[in-house]
N, C-alpha and C positions, 0 to 999 in steps of 0.2 A: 722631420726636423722643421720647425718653424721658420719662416723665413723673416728673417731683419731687416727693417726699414731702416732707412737715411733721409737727411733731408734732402730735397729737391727743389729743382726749377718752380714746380707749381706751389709747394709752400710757400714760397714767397710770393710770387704772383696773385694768389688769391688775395691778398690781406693787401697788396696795393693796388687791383682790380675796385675792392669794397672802398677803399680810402679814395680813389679817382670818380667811381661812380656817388659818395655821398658832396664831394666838390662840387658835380654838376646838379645837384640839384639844391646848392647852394645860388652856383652863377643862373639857373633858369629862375626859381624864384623869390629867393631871399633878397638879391641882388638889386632888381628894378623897384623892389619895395622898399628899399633902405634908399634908395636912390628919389623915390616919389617922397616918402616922407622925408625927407631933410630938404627939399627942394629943390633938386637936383637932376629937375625933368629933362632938360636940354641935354643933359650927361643920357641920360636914358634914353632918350631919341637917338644920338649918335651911337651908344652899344649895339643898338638895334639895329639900325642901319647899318653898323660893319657886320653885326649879325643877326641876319636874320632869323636864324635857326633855332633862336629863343622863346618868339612867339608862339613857336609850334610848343617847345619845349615845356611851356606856359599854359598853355593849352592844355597838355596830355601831363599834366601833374603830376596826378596818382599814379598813372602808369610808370613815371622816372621814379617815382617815391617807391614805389611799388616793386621794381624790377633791382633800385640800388638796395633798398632792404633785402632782399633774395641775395642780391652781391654780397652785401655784409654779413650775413648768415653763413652761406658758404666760408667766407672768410675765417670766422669767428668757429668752426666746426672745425677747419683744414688746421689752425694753428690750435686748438684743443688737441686734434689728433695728435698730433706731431709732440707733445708737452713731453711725453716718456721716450722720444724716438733717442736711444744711444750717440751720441757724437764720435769722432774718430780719436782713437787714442796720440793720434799727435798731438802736444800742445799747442801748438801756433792753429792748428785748425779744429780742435777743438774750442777755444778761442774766438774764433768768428763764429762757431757754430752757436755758441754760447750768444755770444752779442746779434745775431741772427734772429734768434728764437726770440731776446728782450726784444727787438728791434720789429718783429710782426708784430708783440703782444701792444706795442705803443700804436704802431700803426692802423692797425682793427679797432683799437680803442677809441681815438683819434676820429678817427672815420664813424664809430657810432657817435659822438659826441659832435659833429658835423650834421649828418644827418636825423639827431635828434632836433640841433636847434634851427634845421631848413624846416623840418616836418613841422614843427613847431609854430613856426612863422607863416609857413605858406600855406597851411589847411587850420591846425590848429586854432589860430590868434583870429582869421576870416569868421570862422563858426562863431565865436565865442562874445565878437564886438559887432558884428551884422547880423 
């Protein structure tokens, strides 16, 4: 007898694990670059200065690009999986399940469309104009 899956803890978690980690590779390098270009270097000095952990962040680029793509992936595989998983025959929780399932497929989405246009900016745009 085949055993039936449900959703769980970790479907969701995946898909806003991939949404949290294409954010931060927003705030490390899209961020000070919107900030130098518009002129807004004093604004950038003080980010910096409450964090420093950016520089690093900055620094090891590819690596956050690198490691949030893998995030997103996973993401984007865990809520594929899940596309046929049965819901429960109550309707009120069938229901959230329902709005569950739209609600990762936004968020994965979301999050590659984040880290398209960090990746974009922060490696991409570098190559292409230096």
């Amino acid at each position: 007898m085949a055993r039936q899956e449900t959703l769980n803890w970790r479907d969701t978690l995946m898909p806003m694990l991939g949404l949290f980690t294409s954010m931060g590779t927003l705030v490390c390098c899209v961020l000070p670059l919107v900030f130098v270009s518009l002129g807004m270097g004093a604004a950038l000095v003080g980010l910096v200065s409450a964090a420093p952990w950016l520089v690093w962040l900055s620094a090891h680029k590819v690596w956050v690009f690198g490691i949030s793509a893998l995030m997103i992936g996973v993401s984007w595989y865990s809520v594929w999986r899940q596309r046929y998983v049965p819901c429960p025959a109550d309707k009120r929780l069938a229901l959230a399940c329902q709005r569950l399932r739209v609600f990762s497929w936004w968020m994965v989405g979301i999050a590659t469309a984040l880290w398209a246009t960090g990746f974009t900016v922060a490696i991409v745009l570098p190559k292409l104009l230096f």
